[in-house]
N, C-alpha and C positions, 0 to 999 in steps of 0.2 A: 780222494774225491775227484781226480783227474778227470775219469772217466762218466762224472757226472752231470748229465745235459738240462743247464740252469734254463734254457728259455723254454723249455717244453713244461716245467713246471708254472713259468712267470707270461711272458710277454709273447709266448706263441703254445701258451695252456689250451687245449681244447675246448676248454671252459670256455666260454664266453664272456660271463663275471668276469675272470678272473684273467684272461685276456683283454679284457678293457681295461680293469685297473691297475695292472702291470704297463701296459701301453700309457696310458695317462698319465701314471706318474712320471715316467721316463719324458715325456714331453713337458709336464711340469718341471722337472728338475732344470731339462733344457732352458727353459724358459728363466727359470732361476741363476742361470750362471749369467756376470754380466759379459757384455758382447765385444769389450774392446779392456785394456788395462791389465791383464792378467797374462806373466810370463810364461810361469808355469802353474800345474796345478797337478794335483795329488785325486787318484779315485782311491781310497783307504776301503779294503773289500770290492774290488772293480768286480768280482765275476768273474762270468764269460768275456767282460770289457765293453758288452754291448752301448753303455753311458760313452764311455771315451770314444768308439766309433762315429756316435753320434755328434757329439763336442767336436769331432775332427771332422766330418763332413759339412756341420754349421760354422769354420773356419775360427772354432772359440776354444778357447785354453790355451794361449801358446803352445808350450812344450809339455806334454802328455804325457802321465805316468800313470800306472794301476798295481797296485799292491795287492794279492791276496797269497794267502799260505797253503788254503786248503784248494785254488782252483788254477788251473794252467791254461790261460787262452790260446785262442791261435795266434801265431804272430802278427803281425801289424808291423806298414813299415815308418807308417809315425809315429808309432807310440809305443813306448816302452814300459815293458812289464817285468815285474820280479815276482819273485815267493819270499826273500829274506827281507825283515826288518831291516837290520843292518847294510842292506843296500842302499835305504833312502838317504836323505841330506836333509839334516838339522836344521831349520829355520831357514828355508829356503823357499816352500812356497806361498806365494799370493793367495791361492784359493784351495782347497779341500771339497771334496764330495765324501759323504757315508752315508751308500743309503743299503735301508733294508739289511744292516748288517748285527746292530747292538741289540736288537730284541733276539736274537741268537745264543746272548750269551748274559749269566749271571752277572749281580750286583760289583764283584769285587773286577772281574775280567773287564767289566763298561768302564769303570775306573780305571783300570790299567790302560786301557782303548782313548781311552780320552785326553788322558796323559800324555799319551804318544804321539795323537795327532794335535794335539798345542804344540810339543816341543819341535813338531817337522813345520809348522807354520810360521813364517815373517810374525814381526811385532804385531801391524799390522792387516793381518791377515784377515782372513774369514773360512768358518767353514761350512758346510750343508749339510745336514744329517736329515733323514727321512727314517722313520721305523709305521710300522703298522700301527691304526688301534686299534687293540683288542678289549676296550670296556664296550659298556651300553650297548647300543642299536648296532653298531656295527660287527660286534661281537657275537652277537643273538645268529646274525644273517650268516655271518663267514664259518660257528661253529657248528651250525644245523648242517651245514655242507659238510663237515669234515665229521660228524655223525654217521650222516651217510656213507660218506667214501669208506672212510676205515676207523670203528670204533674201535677203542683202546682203554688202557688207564690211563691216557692221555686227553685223549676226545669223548667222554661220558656227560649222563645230563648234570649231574652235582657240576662239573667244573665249568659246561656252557653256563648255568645258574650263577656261579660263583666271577663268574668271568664278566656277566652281566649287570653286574651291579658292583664291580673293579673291585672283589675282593682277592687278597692277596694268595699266591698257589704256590711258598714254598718249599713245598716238596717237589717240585715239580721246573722252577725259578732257580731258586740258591743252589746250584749246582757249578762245578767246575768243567769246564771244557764247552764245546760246541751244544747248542740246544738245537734238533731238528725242529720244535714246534713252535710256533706262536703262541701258542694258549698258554694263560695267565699272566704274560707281559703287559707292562703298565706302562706308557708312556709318560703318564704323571710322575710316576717313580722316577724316571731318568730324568727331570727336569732337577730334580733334587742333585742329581750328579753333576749334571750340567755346569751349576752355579760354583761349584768348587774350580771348574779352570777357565769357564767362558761366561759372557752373557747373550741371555736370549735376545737380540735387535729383532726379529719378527717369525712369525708364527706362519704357516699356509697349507692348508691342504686341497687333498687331491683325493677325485675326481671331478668334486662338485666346487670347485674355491669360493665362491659365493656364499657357501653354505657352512656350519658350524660341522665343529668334530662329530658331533651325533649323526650327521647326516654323510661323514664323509672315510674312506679307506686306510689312508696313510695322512702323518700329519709330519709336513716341514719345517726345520726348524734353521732359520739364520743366525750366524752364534757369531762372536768376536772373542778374541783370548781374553784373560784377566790379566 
């Protein structure tokens, strides 16, 4: 997936949508990391690295790191990037980012994911996770688009129905390895995981913060180890 260009899909999507919610959240997250206290910090699934570019030009994160397996950035001469797990360092950092990465992948994988980013965190550490919602209102909006774009056994009316009132997909979910799509992911679900190695300290979404999950794209979540 080297050769695969993440911002054309997210934060510079033709879309408009879809380029404002991509943009907003990346400024939400910004806004979410705090501004001084923090040596190093971990992007667990960085991308293209575009979060950490950010974080380094807002003069936050100390010492910059981005992990991902499936993508290769460009280089950067502050921040340092790998593809192996076995590169990082066990309980070393302060702070953690994951965003837009665990709705990617099945029940057993988020738990493996989870695991791994407690054991690379300080005692007291923190980390950020952001994942899409895909129930209700928001679900309705984001799958009538991907109807359009490219229906599938993926993107049909049964699963936008199904997806709209957060029933569970599955066939489509319980799988091993990487998940191209978002539909059927449950945010709810994963708070259930959540609670086996962190707790939730605060809730936030984005684009509208103001406003409740029904009315809003992605939902943040502030976590602290157990």
């Amino acid at each position: 997936m080297s050769n695969y260009d993440y911002s054309a899909y997210t934060y510079n999507s033709k879309n408009p949508l879809a380029r404002f919610s991509h943009r907003s959240r990346l400024m939400r997250a910004l806004d979410l990391v705090p501004a001084s206290g923090i040596e190093r910090l971990l992007d667990y699934g960085c991308g293209d690295g575009q979060m950490l570019q950010r974080l380094h030009a807002a003069g936050r994160g100390g010492q910059l790191t981005g992990y991902d397996p499936l993508l290769v950035p460009d280089p950067h001469p502050a921040i340092r990037f790998c593809t192996h797990f076995r590169d990082l360092h066990p309980g070393t950092y302060d702070f953690m980012l994951c965003l837009e990465v665990l709705e990617h992948f099945g029940p057993a994988n988020q738990e493996r994911m989870l695991g791994e980013m407690k054991s690379l965190l300080r005692p007291r550490g923190r980390l950020l996770v952001s994942v899409p919602i895909e129930t209700g209102l928001p679900s309705l909006v984001k799958n009538l688009r991907r109807l359009h774009l490219h229906p599938d056994h993926w993107h049909n009316w049964a699963n936008t129905w199904k997806c709209l009132w957060g029933r569970a997909l599955p066939e489509l979910r319980a799988v091993e390895g990487f998940i191209p799509s978002h539909i059927g992911f449950n945010h709810r679900h994963l708070e259930a995981i959540f609670s086996r190695y962190f707790r939730i300290v605060a809730r936030h979404f984005s684009p509208f913060p103001r406003l409740s999950a029904a009315c809003n794209a992605q939902v943040f979540y502030q976590l602290e180890p157990l």
